[in-house]
C-alpha positions as CSV (number, residue, x, y, z in Angstrom):
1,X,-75.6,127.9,-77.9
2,X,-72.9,127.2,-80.3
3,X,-74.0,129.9,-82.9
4,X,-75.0,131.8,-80.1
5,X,-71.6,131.9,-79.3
6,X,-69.9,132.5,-83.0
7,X,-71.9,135.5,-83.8
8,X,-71.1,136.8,-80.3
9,X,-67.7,136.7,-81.1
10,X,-67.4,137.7,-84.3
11,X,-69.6,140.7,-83.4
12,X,-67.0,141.8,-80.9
13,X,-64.2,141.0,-82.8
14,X,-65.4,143.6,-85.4
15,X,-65.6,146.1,-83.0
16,X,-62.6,145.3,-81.0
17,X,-60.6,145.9,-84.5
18,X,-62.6,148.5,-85.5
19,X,-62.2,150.7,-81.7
20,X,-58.6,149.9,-81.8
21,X,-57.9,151.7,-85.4
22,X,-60.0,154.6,-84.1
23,X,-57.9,154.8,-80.5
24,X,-54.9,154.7,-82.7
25,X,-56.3,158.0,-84.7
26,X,-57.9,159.6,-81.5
27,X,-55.0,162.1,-80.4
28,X,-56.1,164.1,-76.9
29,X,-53.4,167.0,-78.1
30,X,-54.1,167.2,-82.1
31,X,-56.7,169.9,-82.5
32,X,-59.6,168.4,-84.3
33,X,-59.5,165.4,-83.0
34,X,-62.3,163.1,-82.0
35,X,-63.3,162.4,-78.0
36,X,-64.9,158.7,-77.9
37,X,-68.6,159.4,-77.3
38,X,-68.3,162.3,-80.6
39,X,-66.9,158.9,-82.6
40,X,-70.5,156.9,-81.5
41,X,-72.4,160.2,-82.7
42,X,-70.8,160.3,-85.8
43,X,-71.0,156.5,-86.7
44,X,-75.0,156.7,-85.5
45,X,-75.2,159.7,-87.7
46,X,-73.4,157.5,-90.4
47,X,-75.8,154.5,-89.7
48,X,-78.9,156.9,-89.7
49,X,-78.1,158.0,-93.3
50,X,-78.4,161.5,-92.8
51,X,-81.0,162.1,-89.9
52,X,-82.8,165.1,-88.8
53,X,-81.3,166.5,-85.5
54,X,-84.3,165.6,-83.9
55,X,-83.9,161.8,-85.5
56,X,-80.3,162.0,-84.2
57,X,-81.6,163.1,-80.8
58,X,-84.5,160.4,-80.3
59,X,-81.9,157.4,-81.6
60,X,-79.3,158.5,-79.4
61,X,-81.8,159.2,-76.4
62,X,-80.9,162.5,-75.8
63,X,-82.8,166.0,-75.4
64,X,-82.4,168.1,-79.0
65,X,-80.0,170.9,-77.0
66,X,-77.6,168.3,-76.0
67,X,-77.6,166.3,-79.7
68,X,-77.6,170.2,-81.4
69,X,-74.5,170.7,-79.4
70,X,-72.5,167.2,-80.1
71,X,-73.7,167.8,-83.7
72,X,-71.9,171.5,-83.4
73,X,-68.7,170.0,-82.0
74,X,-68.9,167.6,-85.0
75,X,-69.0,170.1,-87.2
76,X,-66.7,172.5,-85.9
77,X,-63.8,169.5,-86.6
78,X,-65.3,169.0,-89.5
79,X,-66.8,165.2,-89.4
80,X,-70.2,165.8,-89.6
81,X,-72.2,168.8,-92.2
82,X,-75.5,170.2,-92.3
83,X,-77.5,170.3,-95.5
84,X,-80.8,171.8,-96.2
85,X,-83.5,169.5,-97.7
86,X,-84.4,170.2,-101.3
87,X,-87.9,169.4,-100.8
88,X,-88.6,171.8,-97.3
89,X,-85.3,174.3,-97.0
90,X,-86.8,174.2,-92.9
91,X,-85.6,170.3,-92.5
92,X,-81.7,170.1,-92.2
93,X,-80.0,166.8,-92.5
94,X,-77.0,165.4,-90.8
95,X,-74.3,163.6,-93.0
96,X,-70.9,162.5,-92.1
97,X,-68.1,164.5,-94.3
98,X,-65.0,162.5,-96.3
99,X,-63.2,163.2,-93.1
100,X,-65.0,160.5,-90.8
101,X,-65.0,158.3,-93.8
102,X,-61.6,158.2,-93.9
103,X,-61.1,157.6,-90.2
104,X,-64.6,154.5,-90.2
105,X,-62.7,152.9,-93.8
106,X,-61.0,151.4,-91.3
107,X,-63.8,148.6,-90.5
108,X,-64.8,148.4,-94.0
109,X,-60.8,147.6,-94.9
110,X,-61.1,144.6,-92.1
111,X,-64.0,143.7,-94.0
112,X,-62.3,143.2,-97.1
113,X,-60.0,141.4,-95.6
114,X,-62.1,138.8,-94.3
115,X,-63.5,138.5,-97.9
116,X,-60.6,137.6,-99.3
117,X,-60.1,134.9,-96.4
118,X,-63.0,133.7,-96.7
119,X,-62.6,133.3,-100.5
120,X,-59.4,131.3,-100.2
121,X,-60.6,128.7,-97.7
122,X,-64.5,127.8,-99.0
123,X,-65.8,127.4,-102.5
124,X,-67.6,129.2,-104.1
125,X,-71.0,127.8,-103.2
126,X,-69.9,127.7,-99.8
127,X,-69.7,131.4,-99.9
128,X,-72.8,132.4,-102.1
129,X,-74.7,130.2,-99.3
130,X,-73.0,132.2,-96.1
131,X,-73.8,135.5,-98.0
132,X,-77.6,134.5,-98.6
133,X,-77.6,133.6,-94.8
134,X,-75.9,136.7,-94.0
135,X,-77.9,139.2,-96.1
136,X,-81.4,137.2,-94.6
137,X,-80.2,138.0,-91.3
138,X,-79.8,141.6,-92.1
139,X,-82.9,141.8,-94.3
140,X,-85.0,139.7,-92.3
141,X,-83.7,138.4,-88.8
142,X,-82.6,142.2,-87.4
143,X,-86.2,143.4,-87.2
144,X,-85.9,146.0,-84.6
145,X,-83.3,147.9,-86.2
146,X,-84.5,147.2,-89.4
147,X,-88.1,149.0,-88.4
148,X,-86.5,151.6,-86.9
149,X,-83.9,152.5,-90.0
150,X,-87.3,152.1,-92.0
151,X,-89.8,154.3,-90.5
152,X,-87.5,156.3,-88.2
153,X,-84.0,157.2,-90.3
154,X,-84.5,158.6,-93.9
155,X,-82.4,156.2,-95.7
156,X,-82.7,156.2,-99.8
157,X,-85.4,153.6,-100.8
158,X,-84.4,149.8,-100.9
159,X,-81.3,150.1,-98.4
160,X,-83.7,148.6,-95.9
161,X,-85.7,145.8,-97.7
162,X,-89.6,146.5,-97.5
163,X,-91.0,143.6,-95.4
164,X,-91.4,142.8,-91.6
């Protein structure tokens, strides 16, 4: 119950920091600005690694009209694009633009600075041996996202390890 626990916290810890640097970005006057449910679209989009609309739609468990038209208000402000596939100029992928990365750096600034915690209070086995747990419970212990980011999203090959 312990671990239980820890990763329960640190999970919403994460998030807690992460929604609070967003909030602090969201303005309801500046024109461009993100509502809260077009910030979970764009971070799924982000997480999806540049999904079909139809991808995006199913993942977010909406009908293709209502993702087509958060996708359009995503692009109209600029944090999401469009981009024809190479391979079948029909398919169009989503991708999040500079602009959302600039607002979801954020998370991956708190990130680094739990590193560099982390680095001054354990050795240096200690931390090679949390980031072998860490990565196995990404690679191996989140299957249902995992199976879904594999056969679902059309993420480059090896972002999602090939087993399950």
């Amino acid at each position: 119950m312990v671990l239980e626990n820890s990763l329960h916290d640190i999970y919403i810890k994460l998030k807690l920091y992460y929604y609070r640097r967003i909030f602090r970005r969201i303005s309801d006057n500046e024109a461009g600005s993100l509502t809260a449910l077009e910030v979970f679209c764009a971070e799924a989009i982000y997480g999806l690694g540049q999904p079909t609309l139809t991808e995006f739609a199913n993942f977010i468990n909406v009908s293709q009209p209502n993702a087509a038209y958060k996708v359009a208000n995503l692009e109209k402000k600029a944090y999401v694009k469009k981009t024809k596939s190479s391979e079948d100029g029909r398919i169009v992928h989503l991708s999040v633009t500079d602009k959302f990365l600039q607002l979801y750096g954020s998370s991956e600034r708190y990130v680094s600075i739990l590193t560099k915690r982390l680095k001054k209070k354990y050795s240096e086995e200690e931390i090679e041996k949390f980031s072998e747990i860490m990565q196995d419970i990404s690679d191996n212990m989140m299957t249902e996202v995992n199976k879904y980011l594999r056969y679902k999203a059309d993420l480059p090959e090896g972002t999602i390890p090939e087993k399950d």
